[in-house]
N, C-alpha and C positions, 0 to 999 in steps of 0.2 A: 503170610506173604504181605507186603510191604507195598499196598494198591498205590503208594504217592508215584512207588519207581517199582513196580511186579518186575521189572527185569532185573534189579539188583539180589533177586533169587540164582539166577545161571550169571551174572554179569558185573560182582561189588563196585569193580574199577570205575574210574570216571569215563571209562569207553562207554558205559553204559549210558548216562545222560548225553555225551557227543552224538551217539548215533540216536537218541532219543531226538533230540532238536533237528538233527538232518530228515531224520523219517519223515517227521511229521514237517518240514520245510518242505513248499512249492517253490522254493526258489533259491540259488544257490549263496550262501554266506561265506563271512570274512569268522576266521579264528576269536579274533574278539567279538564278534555278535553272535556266536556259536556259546561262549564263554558265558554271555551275559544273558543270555535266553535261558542258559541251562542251569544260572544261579548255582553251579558246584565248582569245586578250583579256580585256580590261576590260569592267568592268558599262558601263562607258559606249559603249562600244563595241560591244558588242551591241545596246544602244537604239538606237542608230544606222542598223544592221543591222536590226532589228524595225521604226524609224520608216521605213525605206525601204520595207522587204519590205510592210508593211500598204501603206502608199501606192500597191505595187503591185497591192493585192488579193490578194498570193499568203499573205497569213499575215493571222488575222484577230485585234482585238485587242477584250477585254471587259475592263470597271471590274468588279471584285467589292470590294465595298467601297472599302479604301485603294490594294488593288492593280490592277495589269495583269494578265492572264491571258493567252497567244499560241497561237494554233493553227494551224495549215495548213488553208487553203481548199482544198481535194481537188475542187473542183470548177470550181477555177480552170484553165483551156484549159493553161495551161502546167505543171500537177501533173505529169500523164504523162511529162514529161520529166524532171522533178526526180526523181519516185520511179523513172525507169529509172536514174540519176544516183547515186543514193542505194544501188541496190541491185547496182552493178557487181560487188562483189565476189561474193556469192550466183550472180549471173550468170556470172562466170567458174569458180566449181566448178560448177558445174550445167552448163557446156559442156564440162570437161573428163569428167565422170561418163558424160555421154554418148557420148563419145567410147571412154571405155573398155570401156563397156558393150558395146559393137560388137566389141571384140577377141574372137579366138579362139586358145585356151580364156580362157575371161574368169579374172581375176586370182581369187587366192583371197583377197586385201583387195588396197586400192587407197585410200590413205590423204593426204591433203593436210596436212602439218605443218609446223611451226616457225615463222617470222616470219607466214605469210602467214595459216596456220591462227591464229596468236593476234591477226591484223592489229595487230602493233607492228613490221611494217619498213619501211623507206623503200622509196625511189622504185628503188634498185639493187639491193635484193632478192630472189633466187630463192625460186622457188615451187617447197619441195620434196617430191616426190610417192615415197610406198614403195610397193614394187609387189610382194606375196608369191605366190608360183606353185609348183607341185606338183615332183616332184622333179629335171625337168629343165627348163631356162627354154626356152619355144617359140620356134622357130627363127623367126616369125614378131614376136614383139615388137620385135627389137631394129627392125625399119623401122617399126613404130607407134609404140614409144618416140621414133625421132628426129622423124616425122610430129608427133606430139604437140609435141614442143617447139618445134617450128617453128609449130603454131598459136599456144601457149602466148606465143612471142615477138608473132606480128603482131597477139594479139587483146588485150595488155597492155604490149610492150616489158620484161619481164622475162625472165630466161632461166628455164627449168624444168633440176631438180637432181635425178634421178631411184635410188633408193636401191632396189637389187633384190634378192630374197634367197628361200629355197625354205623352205618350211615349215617343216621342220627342223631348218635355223639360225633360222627365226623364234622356233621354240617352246626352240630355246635358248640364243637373246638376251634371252626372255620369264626364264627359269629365272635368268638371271645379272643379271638386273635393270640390265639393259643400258639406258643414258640414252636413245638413240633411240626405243627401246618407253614408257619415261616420259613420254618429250614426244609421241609419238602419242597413246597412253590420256588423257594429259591435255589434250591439246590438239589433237588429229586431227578433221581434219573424214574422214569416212566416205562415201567414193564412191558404193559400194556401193550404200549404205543409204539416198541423195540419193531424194527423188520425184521422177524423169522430171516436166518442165513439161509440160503439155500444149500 
């Protein structure tokens, strides 16, 4: 799966990124700033997108003066489906958090970085997860780590790249300003730290 646009799995078209920039819009846009948020196609081509998506009902369109304005009807029977669509990726760290949370002793971080965390990799992409533990690694992760990446594979078709290390070398990877710990602090999504959905 393809974390940059996970809904270019059910959605290739450029309807996919249109309804991607309305979902996630608080507030309603013009064709061309729908275009240029969503860096895919042409202005015309968006319209296109938009003339269809209204005619569906699923995106609703207002004159404010000279312009179009576009928004997502949220109350259209088929939203539910677009915004589970929309938020796969959210969803897949949120199922893996949970899964970790279950481990014992639970990690001392548990950190989702690099392509997936910055969502710019493609479709062959690992999803790679750091995993920091006390000063011996429990004799119990190494079968949850492979359990994990076996879900990891069937709940997205990516493999999981798993980067394990004990405090100590953590805090002095920290100290040598070692590029891994850059790319987590900068761009780590936080297991941990995830709120359990209810």
């Amino acid at each position: 799966m393809d974390l940059s646009f996970p809904y270019a799995t059910l959605v290739p078209s450029l309807d996919g990124p249109v309804l991607q920039v309305l979902a996630r819009s608080g507030k309603p846009l013009s064709g061309r700033q729908i275009q240029r948020i969503a860096e895919r196609g042409s202005v015309p081509g968006v319209a296109r997108v938009l003339d269809r998506l209204v005619d569906s009902g699923l995106v609703v369109a207002e004159r404010t003066g000279a312009a179009i304005l576009y928004s997502v009807n949220r109350d259209h029977l088929v939203w539910p489906a677009v915004d589970t669509i929309m938020s796969l990726r959210e969803d897949l760290f949120g199922r893996i958090a949970a899964t970790v949370r279950d481990w014992r002793p639970l990690p001392a971080k548990a950190v989702v970085f690099g392509s997936a965390a910055r969502a710019d990799g493609g479709p062959d992409s690992d999803i790679d997860i750091l995993l920091v533990h006390g000063d011996d690694e429990p004799s119990s992760w190494a079968d949850e780590q492979y359990a994990l990446g076996q879900q990891i594979a069937r709940w997205t078709g990516n493999h999981a790249q798993f980067v394990i290390v004990d405090e100590r070398r953590w805090q002095d990877m920290i100290a040598e300003g070692d590029p891994l710990v850059r790319s987590v602090e900068r761009d780590g999504v936080d297991l941990l730290a995830l709120v359990p959905s209810a």
